[in-house]
C-alpha positions, 0 to 999 in steps of 0.5 A, spaced: 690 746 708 697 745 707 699 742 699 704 736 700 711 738 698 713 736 691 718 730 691 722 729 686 724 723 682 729 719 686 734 719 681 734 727 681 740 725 687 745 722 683 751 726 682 751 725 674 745 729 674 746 734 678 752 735 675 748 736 668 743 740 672 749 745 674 752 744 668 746 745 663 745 752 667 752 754 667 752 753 659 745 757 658 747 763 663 753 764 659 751 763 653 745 767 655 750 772 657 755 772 651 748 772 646 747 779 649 752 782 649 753 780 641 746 782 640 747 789 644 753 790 640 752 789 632 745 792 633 749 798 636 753 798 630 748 797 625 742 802 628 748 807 628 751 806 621 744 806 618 742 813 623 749 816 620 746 815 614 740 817 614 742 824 617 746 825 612 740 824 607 736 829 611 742 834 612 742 833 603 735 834 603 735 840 608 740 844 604 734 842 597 729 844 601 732 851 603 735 852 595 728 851 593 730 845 589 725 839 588 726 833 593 728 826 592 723 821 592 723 818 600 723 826 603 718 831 604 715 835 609 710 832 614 710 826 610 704 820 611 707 815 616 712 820 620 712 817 627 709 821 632 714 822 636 719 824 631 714 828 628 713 832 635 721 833 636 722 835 629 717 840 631 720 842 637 726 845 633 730 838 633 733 833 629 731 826 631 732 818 627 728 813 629 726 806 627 718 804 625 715 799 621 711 801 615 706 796 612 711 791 616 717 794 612 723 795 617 724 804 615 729 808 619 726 815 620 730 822 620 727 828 621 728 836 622 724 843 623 723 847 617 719 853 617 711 854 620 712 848 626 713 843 621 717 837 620 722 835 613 723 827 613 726 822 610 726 815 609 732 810 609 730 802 607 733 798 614 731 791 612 738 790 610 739 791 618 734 788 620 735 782 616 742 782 619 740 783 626 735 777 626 740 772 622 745 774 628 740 772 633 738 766 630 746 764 629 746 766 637 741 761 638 743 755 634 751 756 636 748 756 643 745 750 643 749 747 639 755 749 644 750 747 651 749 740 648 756 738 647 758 741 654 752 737 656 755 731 653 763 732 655 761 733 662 756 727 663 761 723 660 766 726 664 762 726 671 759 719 669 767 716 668 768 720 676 761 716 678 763 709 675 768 710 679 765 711 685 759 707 684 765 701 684 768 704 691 762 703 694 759 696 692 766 693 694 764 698 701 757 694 701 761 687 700 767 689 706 760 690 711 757 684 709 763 680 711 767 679 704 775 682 706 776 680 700 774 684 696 777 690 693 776 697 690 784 696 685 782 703 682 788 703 676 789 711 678 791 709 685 795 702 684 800 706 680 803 712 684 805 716 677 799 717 675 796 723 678 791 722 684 784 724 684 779 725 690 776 718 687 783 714 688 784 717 694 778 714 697 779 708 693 787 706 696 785 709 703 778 704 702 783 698 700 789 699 706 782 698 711 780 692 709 787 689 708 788 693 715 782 689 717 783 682 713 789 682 716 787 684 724 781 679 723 784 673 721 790 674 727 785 673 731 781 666 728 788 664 728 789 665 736 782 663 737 783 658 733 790 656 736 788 657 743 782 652 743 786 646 739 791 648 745 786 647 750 783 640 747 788 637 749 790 639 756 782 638 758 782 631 755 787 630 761 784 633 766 776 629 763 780 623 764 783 625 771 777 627 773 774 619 771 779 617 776 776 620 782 773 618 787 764 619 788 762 624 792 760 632 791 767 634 789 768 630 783 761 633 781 763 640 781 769 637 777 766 634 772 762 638 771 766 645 770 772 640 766 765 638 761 763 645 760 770 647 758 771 642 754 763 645 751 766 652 750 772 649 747 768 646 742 764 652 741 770 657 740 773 651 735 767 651 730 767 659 731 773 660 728 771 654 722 765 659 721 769 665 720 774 661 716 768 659 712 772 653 711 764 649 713 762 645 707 755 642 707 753 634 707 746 636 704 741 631 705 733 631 704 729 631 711 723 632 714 722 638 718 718 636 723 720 629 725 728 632 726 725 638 730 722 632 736 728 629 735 732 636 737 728 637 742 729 630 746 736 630 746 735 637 749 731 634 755 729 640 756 720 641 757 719 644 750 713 643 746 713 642 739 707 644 735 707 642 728 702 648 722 705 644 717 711 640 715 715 640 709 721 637 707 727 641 706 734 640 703 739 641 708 745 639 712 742 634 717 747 635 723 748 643 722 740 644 722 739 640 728 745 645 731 741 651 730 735 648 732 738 646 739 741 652 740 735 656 740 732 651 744 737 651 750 739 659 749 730 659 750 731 655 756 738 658 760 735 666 758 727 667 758 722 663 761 718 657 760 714 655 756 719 655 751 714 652 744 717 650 737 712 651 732 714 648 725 710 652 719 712 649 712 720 650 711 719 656 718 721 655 724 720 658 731 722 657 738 719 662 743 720 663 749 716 667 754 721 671 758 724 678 758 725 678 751 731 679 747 736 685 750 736 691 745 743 690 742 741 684 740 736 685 737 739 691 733 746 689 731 745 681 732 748 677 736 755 679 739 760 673 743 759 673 751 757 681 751 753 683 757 749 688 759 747 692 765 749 686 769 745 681 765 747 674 764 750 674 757 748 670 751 755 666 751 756 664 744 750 659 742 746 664 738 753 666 735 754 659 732 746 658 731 747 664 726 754 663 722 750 655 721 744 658 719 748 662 713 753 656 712 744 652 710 743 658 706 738 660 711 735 666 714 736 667 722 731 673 725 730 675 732 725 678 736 720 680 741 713 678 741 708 683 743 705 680 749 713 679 751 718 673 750 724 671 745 722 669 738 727 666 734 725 665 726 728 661 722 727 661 715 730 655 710 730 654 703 724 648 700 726 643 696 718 641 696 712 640 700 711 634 704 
């Protein structure tokens, strides 16, 4: 059986704590690094300065031994608590110090031969080193700390002043996807070109010259769209008024009927670039749901049934809601396939057809003006104009796919109240 693999904590993927991660290893492998070579060093120096000296008291004692004089007090031949192993070198006819501790007191041992195998020692007091050597080591430890922490600190703010930045650069990158052009990241190191420029700066000036690049390519094009539809009104308003004129017959029909959806389309392209100007104001008023759901559907004069779970009533814009609502309808019936059902459900509305269902595209980047897949008929600029209305009501737009098949638009508007 496998063990799930421990996950850590989300926040562990911010760069600030990687940085103190990484900064807090560094600190500790230096300060791990320098604290031993301090402790190598002085204990060297300290054991050193102590074996010098107690060879030296050995070589005093040796020279008494062998003179027959009486030895001073800490010397003697094979003394109680002599360590083995000094005990053995010395027997093996070398001189040797070593450090032990008798009854917990730090002693620095130095032994020699003397005649019949045996060992003359003597004892040198090493508390004082010892004592030094510990108090080197707890030194090491708080200064370690203490410089690790203050590290830690100066970086974290360091690395926390890079990521605020940051943080900054991509809100304003959220905002520009979701449709503010005018938002921007004005970092102060990348409006002033005296200052040095970091990789952050460089990010933020290149992420501002986009979306002034975009602003300005984007609102071109309202302006065109919005030029070339007003210059169209007026030529259509001719062309519906000749159109009047002529005489009945089939001819004049397919006139009519061609000069009328252009004068639809041009419409349509007018409030788009109003929606995309966001120049739309609301007239909001408090309306009953269901009732303004049969009249969108009488005027359609489309075979759609109205199904009603529960009605409520809404604030809302009138005229832009029997928009949206109308749209759905009319793009259920030119692009999926009966029966097409509006079900009212508290402020929830969803139109339904039983079609083939909404292409992918769609489904995943939402809808897109007049583009065609595989050959298919296009969904023109109904869905388009439903959506940008929704927004202006403050109302969320979903679509899908039923299971069994067919579209499904939902329609999700804010409640002032139950009916």
């Amino acid at each position: 059986m496998r063990r799930p693999l421990l996950r850590l904590p989300r926040w562990t993927a911010t760069l600030t704590w990687k940085a103190a991660a990484f900064i807090t290893v560094m600190c500790c492998g230096l300060a791990a690094l320098l604290g031993i070579l301090v402790h190598v060093s002085v204990t060297n120096q300290t054991v050193g300065e102590a074996r010098g000296r107690a060879l030296d008291r050995l070589t005093d004692v040796t020279a008494a031994y062998e003179a027959g004089d009486r030895l001073p007090a800490g010397a003697g031949v094979d003394p109680p608590g002599l360590p083995v192993t000094l005990r053995a070198l010395a027997a093996g006819g070398k001189r040797g110090t070593m450090v032990a501790d008798r009854t917990a007191h730090p002693t620095m041992w130095a032994a020699g031969p003397v005649d019949g195998g045996r060992a003359l020692a003597v004892q040198y007091d090493y508390a004082q080193g010892a004592h030094t050597i510990e108090t080197l080591d707890r030194s090491i430890v708080w200064s370690s700390a203490l410089a690790i922490g203050a590290t830690l600190l100066v970086g974290a703010f360091a690395v926390t002043r890079v990521t605020r930045r940051l943080h900054a650069t991509a809100l304003v990158a959220r905002r520009i996807s979701a449709g503010d052009l005018d938002a921007r990241v004005n970092d102060p190191c990348a409006q002033d070109p005296t200052r040095p420029q970091d990789e952050v700066a460089a990010v933020a000036g290149a992420l501002d010259t986009m979306a002034s690049s975009l602003q300005s390519k984007l609102l071109s094009e309202q302006r065109f769209t919005a030029d070339v539809a007003h210059e169209l009104r007026t030529p259509l308003t001719g062309l519906h008024a000749a159109a009047e004129l002529l005489p009945p017959g089939r001819p004049t029909e397919l006139v009519r009927d061609r000069v009328a959806a252009l004068r639809t389309l041009t419409e349509d392209l007018l409030e788009i670039s109003r929606l995309d100007a966001r120049s739309e104001r609301l007239d909001l008023d408090s309306e009953q749901l269901a009732p303004l759901a049969e009249r969108v559907v009488r005027a359609s004069g489309t075979d759609t049934e109205v199904r009603v779970v529960r009605d409520a009533r809404v604030e809302t814009d009138r005229r832009r809601l029997e928009r949206v609502l109308g749209n759905l309808v009319a793009n259920a019936h030119n692009h999926g396939a009966g029966p097409v059902v509006l079900t009212v459900d508290g402020p929830v509305v969803t139109v339904r057809d039983h079609g083939e269902g909404y292409p992918d595209y769609l489904l995943e980047h939402g809808p897109q003006r007049f583009r065609t897949e595989g050959g298919a008929k296009g969904h023109g600029l109904g869905l388009t104009i439903a959506l940008g209305q929704s927004e202006v009501l403050g109302a969320r737009l979903l679509f899908a796919n039923a299971p069994d098949g067919g579209a499904v638009a939902t329609l999700m508007l804010p409640q002032s109240g139950p009916a």
